[in-house]
N, C-alpha and C positions, 0 to 999 in steps of 0.2 A: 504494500500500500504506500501512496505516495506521501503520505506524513510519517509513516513510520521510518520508513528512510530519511524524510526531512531529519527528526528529532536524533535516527543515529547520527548522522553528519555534524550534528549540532553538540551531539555531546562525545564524539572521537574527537573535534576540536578544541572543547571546553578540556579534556583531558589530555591534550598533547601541551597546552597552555598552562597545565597545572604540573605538569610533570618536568616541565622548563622550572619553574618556579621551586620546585618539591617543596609544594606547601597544601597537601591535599588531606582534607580532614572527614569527618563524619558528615559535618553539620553542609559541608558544600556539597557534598552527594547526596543529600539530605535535601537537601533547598533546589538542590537540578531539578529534580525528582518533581517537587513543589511544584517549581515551574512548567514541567512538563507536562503535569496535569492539568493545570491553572490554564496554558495551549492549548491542551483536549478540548477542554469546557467553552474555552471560545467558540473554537473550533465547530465543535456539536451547537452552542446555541447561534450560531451563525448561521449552520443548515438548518437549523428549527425553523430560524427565520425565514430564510429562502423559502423552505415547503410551506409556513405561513402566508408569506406574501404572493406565492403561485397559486392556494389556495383561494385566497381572495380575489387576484386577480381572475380566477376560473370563475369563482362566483360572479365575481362586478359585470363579469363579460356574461354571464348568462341573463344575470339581470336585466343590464344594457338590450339582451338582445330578445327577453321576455316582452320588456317594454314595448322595444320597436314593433313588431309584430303586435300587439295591442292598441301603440299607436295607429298602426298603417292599416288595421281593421275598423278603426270607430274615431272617424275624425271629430266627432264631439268630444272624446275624451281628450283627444291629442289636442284640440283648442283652447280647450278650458284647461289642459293642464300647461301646457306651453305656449300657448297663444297671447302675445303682447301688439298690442295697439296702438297709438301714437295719439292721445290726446290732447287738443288745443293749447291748454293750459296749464296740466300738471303733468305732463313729459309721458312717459311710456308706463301704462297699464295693462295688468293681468285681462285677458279678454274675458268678462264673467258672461255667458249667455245666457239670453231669458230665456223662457219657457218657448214661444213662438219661435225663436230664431232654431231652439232645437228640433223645432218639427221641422221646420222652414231645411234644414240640414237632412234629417231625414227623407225626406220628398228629394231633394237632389239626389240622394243614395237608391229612393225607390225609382224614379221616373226617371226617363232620358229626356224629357223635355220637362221644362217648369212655368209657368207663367205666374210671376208677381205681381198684383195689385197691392199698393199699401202707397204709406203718407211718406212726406218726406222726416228724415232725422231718425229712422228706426233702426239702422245699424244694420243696413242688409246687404249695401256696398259693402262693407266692411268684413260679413259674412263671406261674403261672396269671396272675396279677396284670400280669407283666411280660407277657403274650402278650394280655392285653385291654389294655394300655394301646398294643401295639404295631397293633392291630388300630383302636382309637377314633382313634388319631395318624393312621393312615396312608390310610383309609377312612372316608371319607361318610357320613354318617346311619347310622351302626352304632349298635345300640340292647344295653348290654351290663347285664346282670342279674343283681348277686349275690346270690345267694339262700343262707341258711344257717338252722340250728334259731332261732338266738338275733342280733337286730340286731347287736348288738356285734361280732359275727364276720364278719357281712359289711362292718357299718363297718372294720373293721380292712385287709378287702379292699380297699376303697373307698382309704384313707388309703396302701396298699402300692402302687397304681396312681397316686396322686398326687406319694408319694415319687418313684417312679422317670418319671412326665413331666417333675417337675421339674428330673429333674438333664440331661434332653436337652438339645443346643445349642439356642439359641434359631432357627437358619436350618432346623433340621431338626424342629422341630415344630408341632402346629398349637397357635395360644393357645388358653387357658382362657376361657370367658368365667362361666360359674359353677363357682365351686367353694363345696360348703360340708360339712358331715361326712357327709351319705349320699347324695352325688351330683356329677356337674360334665358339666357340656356341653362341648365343646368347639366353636372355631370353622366348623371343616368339618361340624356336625351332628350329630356323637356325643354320644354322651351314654352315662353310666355312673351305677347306679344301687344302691344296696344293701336288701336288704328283707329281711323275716324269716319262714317258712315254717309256724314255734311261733308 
C-alpha cells in the first residue's frame, strides 16, 4: 500500500538521522510511532470526508435532478417557485399566482389554442411571458412568437421572458447563447422571437 511504504521511507530516514547522531532513545521510537498514527487518522478522516462529500454531492445531484423533472412537468410549480418579475417600483418579485392565472396556465397545458378575454392590468402578459420562457427552458427546438400591433410591445414580451430566465438557478436552466432586444436562442434550440403584426 502506498502509505505504508510512505511511513517506511519516512522512518528508515528518521533512523539513518538518529544513528548519525547515536542518540536514539525509547521515548523517540515512542513519539514516531505517535506520529504515525496521528498520519493514519488524518489520513482515514480525510477519506471519510471525500466519501462524505461524494455522498452528498450524489445526493444534491439527485435532488437537482428530482427537481428538474418536476419543474419541466408543472410549470405552475416551476413559476411560483422560481418565477421573478420585475416590478415598477420595488425591483424584482417572487411571481405569487392567483387563482385565475392558474387555471388560465392550465388551459395552455390542456388546449392548443386559447382565447383570452379579460381587462387590462391582470398579469396575463406577464403569464404569458413566464409560460414561454418555461416552455423555451425546458423543451427542444420550440420556436416561440411574439406577435403584437406595435414592436415595442412584443419587445417588452421579449425582455419579460428574459427577466424571468434570468433569475432561474443556473443547474436548472438551459444557457442563452443569443440574447439581444427582439430575440434569444437558447442552448437546447429554442428560440424566442418578437415581431410586429402593424
Amino acid at each position: 500500500d502506498h502509505r505504508d511504504l510512505h511511513l517506511s521511507i519516512r522512518r528508515q530516514r528518521q533512523m539513518c538521522i538518529r544513528d548519525r547522531d547515536d542518540e536514539i532513545s525509547l521515548d523517540d521510537i515512542l513519539n514516531d510511532d505517535e506520529e504515525d498514527e496521528d498520519e493514519d487518522k488524518d489520513q482515514e478522516e480525510d477519506e471519510e470526508l471525500a466519501e462524505s462529500a461524494e455522498e452528498n454531492a450524489d445526493e444534491e445531484d439527485k435532488e437537482q435532478a428530482e427537481e428538474y423533472v418536476r419543474c419541466r412537468k408543472d410549470p405552475i410549480y416551476f413559476i411560483k417557485k422560481y418565477g421573478k418579475i420585475r416590478h415598477p417600483t420595488k425591483g424584482l418579485l417572487g411571481f405569487e399566482l392567483w387563482d385565475f392565472q392558474e387555471d388560465t396556465l392550465q388551459s395552455f397545458l390542456d388546449n392548443s389554442y386559447n382565447i383570452i378575454l379579460k381587462a387590462r392590468q391582470l398579469g396575463i402578459s406577464t403569464l404569458c411571458a413566464a409560460y414561454a420562457g418555461w416552455m423555451a427552458n425546458f423543451f427542444k427546438n420550440k420556436e416561440i412568437f411574439i406577435l403584437a400591433m406595435k414592436r415595442d410591445t412584443a419587445t417588452n414580451l421579449v425582455d419579460k421572458i428574459r427577466v424571468f430566465l434570468e433569475e432561474v438557478p443556473p443547474w436548472l436552466k438551459s444557457d442563452v447563447l443569443i440574447d439581444n432586444r427582439q430575440s434569444m436562442e437558447l442552448a437546447n434550440g429554442s428560440k424566442i422571437k418578437a415581431g410586429a403584426t402593424g
